[in-house]
N, C-alpha and C positions, 0 to 999 in steps of 0.2 A: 677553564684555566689550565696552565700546561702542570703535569703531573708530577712533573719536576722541580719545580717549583714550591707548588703544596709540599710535598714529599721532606724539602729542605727545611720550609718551615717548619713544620709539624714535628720534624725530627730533633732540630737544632734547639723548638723548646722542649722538649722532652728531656733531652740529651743535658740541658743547661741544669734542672734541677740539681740544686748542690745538696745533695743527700748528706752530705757527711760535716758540712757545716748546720744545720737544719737538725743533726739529731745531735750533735754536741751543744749547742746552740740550747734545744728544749729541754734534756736530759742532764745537762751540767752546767747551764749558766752561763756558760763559757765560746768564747769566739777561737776557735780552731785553730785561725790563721796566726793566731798571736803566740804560738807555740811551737813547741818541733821545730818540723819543718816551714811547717805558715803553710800547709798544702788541706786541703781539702778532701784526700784522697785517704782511702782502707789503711795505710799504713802509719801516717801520722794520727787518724782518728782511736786507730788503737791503741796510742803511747797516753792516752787520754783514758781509754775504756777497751779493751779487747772485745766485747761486747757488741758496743757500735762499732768498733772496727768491720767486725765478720760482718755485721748488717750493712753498713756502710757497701763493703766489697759485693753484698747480692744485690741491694739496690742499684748500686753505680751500673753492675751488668746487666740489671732486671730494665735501666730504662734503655739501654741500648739495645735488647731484645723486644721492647717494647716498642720503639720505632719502627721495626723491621717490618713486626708483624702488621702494627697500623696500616704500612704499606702496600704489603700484599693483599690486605682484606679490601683497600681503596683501590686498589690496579693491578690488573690482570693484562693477562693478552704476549705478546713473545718480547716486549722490552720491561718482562716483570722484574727478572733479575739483576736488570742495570738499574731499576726505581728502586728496589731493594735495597742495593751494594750505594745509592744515592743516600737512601735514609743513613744506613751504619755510618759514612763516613759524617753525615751533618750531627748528626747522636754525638760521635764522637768529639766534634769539631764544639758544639754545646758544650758538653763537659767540660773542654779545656778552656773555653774561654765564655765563659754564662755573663748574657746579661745583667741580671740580677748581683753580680757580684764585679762589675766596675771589667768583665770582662781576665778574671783573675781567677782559676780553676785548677782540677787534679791535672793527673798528668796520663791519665785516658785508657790506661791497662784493662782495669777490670770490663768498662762501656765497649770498648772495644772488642774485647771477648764474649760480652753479652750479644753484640750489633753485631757480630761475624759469626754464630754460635750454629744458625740454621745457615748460611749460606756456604761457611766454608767450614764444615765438620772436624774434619780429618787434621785440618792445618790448625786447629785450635786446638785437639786431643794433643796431637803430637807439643804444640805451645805449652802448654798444660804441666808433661811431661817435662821439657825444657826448662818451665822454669823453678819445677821443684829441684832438680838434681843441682841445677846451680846452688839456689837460695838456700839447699840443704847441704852442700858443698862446702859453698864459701861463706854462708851466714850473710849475703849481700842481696838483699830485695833487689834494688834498683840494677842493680849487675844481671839479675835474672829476667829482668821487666827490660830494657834495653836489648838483651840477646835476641829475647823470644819478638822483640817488634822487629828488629833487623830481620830476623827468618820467617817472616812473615809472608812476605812477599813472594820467596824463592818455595817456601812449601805452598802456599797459593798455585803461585805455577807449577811447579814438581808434579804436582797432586791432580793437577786439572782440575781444579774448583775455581771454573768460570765459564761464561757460555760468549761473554764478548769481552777485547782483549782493554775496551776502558774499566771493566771491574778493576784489573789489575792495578791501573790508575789510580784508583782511589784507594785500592791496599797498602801501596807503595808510597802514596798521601800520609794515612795515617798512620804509617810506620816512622816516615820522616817527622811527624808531628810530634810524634810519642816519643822518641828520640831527643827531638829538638826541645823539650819541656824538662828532659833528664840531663841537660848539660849542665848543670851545675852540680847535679849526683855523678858526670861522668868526670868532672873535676877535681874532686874527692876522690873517686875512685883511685884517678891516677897519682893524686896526693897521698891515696892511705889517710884519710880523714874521716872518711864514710864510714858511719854505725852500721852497727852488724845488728843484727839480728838478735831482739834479747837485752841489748844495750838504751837507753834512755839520752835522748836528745836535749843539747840544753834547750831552755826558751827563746825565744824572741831578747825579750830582754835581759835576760844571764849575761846572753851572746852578746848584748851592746855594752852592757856592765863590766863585762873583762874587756872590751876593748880600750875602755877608757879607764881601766886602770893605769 
């Protein structure tokens, strides 16, 4: 069977596991998405527990590092590093929209950076770096998580961390992916709406309760 194939599978379930609804869910009773944000992801899981927040954020990247490597231990040979750069992006491409969850997921930062962590080093360290100076900057997660997937691409290339020029492709994928999940954070942003950092989100339903005041 083609490798590429498998590779997508294998990734995209891995990738799909909703870590952060799964330990809110076991841990507090409680459905994730009905709160904050309604996201899935380390940030909203935290306004719930800072606890599973942090776990949340090593999971989410522990299963995009975990595609990766699945990949390379199944396939070898000179088109190792495009099956590779295959898995991270379907890893990622799981997360954002899992099965299991009606197809409704994070928004792919942390998978992301687990699923690129051995292939593109350097452009992840530097990400890393990125997106603290923001987040500690301006007190804006999403501000930080948006820059760092915009530069993604360009330290990719910069950097030379790729050996064929469709890795880039799928960098460049899940940059616009990651982006295109943050539009409604990029909304706010531009509103001056967006929580900072440290601040508490209303609910799901607060949020419907003041509108129909």
């Amino acid at each position: 069977m083609n490798p590429y194939l498998i590779t997508a599978a294998v990734s995209y379930l891995l990738g799909s596991i909703p870590f952060g609804y799964l330990l809110v869910r076991i841990f507090k009773g409680e459905d994730v998405r009905t709160s904050g944000s309604g996201n899935i992801g380390a940030t909203n899981v935290a306004r719930k527990s800072p606890a599973l927040g942090v776990a949340t954020l090593l999971l989410d990247a522990a299963k995009g590092l975990a595609a990766v490597l699945v990949a390379r231990v199944l396939f070898s040979g000179p088109h190792q590093q495009l099956i590779m750069t295959t898995a991270a992006f379907f890893a990622v491409l799981g997360h954002l929209f899992p099965v299991w969850l009606k197809f409704r997921g994070g928004k792919g930062v942390a998978t992301s950076l687990g699923a690129f962590i051995l292939l593109t080093p350097k452009s992840i360290l530097c990400m890393v770096g990125l997106f603290l100076m923001i987040a500690v900057a301006f007190r804006y997660v999403s501000l930080g998580s948006v820059a760092v997937a915009a530069a993604f691409p360009l330290l990719a290339w910069a950097l030379h961390e790729y050996v064929d020029s469709r890795q880039l492709v799928f960098i460049a994928l899940v940059s616009a992916l990651v982006i295109w999940k943050h539009r409604q954070n990029i909304g706010r942003l531009a509103a001056g709406t967006e929580s900072k950092l440290g601040t508490k989100s209303e609910t799901k339903s607060e949020t419907l309760g003041a509108t129909r005041q």
